[in-house]
N, C-alpha and C positions, 0 to 999 in steps of 0.2 A: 504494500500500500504506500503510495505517495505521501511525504509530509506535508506540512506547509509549503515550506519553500519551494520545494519540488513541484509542486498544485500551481503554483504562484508562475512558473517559471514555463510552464506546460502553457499555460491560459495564455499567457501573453506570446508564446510562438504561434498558437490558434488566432489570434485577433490577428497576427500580422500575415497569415494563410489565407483569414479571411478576408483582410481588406486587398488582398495582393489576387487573390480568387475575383472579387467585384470589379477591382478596379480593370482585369485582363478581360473580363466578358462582354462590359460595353464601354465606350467609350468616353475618356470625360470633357466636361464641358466647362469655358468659363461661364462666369454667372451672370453673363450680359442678358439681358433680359427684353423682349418685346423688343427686338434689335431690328425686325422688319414692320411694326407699328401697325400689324394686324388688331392690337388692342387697344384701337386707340393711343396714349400716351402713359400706358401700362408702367409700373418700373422706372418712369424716368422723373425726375425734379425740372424744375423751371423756374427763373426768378425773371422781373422786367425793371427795366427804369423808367421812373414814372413823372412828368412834366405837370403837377396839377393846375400851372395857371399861377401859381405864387413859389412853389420849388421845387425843386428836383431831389427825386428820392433815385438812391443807385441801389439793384440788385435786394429789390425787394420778393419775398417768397410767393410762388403761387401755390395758394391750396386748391385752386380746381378749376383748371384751366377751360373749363368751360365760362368761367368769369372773362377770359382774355379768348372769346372764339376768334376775335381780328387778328390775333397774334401766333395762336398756333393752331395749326389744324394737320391732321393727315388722313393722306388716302391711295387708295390700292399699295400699299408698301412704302410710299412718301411722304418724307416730312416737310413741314414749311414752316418756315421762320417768317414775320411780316413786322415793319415796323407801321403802326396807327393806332387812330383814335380809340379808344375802349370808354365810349360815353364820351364825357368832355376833358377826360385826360390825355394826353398826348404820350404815347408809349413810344419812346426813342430808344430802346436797346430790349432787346429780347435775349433769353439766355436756356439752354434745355442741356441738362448735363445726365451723365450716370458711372456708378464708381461700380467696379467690378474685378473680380479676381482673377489672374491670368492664369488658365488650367495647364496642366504638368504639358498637354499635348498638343498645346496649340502654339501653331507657329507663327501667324501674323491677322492682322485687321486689316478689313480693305471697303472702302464705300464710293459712291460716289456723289456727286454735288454741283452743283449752280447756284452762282450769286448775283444778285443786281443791288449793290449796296455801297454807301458810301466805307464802311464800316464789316465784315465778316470775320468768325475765325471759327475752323474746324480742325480740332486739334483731339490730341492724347497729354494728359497731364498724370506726373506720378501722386501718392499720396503726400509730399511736400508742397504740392502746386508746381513745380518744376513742369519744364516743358521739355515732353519726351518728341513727340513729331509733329510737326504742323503738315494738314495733308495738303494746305493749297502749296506750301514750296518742299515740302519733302517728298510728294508722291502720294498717291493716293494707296498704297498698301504701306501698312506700318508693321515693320518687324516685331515681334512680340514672343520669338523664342528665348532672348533673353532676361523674359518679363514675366519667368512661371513662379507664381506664385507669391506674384505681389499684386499690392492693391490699386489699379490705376483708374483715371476718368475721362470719360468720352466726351468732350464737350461741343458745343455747337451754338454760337452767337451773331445776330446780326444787329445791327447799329446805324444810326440817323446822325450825321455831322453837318450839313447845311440848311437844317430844317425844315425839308421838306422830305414830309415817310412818305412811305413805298418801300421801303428797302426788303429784301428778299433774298432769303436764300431758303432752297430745298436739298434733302439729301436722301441717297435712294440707297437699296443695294447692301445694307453693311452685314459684311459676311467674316466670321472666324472661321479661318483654314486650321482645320487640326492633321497634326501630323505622327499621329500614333498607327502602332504596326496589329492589325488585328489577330488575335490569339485565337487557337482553333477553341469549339466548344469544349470537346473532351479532357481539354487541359486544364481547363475554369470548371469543369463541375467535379472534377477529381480534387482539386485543392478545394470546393468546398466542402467536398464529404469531408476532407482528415479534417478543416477547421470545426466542423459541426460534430466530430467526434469528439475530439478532445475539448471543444467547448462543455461537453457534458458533463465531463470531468467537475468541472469547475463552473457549473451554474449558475450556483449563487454568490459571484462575483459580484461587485458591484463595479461598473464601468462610470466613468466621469462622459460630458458631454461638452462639448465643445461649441461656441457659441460666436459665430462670424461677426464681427463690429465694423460697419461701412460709416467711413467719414463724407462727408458730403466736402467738395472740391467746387469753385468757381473760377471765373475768371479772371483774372487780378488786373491785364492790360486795360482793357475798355474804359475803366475811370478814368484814365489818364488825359483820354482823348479829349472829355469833356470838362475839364480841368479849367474855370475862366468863361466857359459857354452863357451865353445870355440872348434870353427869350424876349422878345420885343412885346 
């Protein structure tokens, strides 16, 4: 009969069977979420800068961007950024970000996009706000194999500097290439049988839970621009 320790020692080459069993049968994903906007604006934050007629507020929160339909909307897989009116405020910067974890098997970001604005940026930012790729001058595919398993943010902003909205940008298309190697079946359900045996062993272990913390990221440049700005 196994002691303690030995119990102890058993369990934990089971869990790493087990997760090594899961992780080879399908394939993992980052945790970008509603990345084609089939759900509407599922998953994503949005903040705008807002004009009331006496001042200007920068990168205020939206709770429910059906409040701001002039500003964001999407449809059949596109997004659209717009800057105007939402009532009698004057919305001169729109902002729709998302933080997400770069999965062990994925190798890069790729989307694409159109602007008509005085003002746009669609970028990748780490969890310092650091600027990892700007797609309008690094390319429209972002490398992201050296980015597994850190926490980074998709961001997407369009912008009004001569005071007349309109400004526009849409972005379509954004796809993660994973570049994992598929494991046959028989080799994934062999390493779950020995994990679910030797888990029985040790049942009434108690396992901890692990609890993912996403920082919410913006855009730091776009103040800058308006920096002095005055509304007549």
């Amino acid at each position: 009969m196994l002691n303690k320790k030995q119990t102890t020692v058993v369990y934990w080459c089971c869990i790493t069977l087990l997760m090594l069993a899961l992780s080879l049968s399908s394939k993992a994903s980052a945790t970008l979420i509603n990345s084609n906007f089939d759900n509407a604006l599922d998953g994503w934050q949005g903040q705008v800068d807002i004009f009331d007629g006496a001042n200007e507020l920068f990168f205020v929160d939206i709770n429910n961007f059906s409040d701001f339909s002039n500003n964001f909307s999407s449809n059949a897989g596109t997004l659209s950024l717009s800057t105007d009116f939402q009532g009698a405020d004057e919305i001169f910067g729109v902002y729709l970000f998302q933080s997400f974890t770069v999965s062990a098997s994925t190798h890069s970001l790729s989307l694409a996009f159109s602007a008509a604005a005085d003002f746009f940026q669609v970028a990748l930012f780490d969890s310092s706000s650091n600027l990892l790729h700007d797609f309008n001058t690094d390319g429209a595919t972002a490398d992201l194999s050296v980015l597994r398993g850190q926490q980074v943010s998709l961001e997407f902003a369009v912008g009004d500097t001569n005071f007349s909205l309109g400004d526009t940008l849409t972005v379509s298309n954004i796809q993660l290439a994973d570049s994992s190697v598929a494991v046959s079946e028989p080799v994934s359900f062999s390493l779950l049988l020995i994990a679910f045996a030797g888990l029985w062993v040790r049942r009434n272990f108690v396992t901890s839970t692990w609890v993912e913390i996403k920082k919410e990221l913006r855009v730091k440049h776009f103040a800058n621009l308006y920096q002095g700005k005055y509304h007549v």
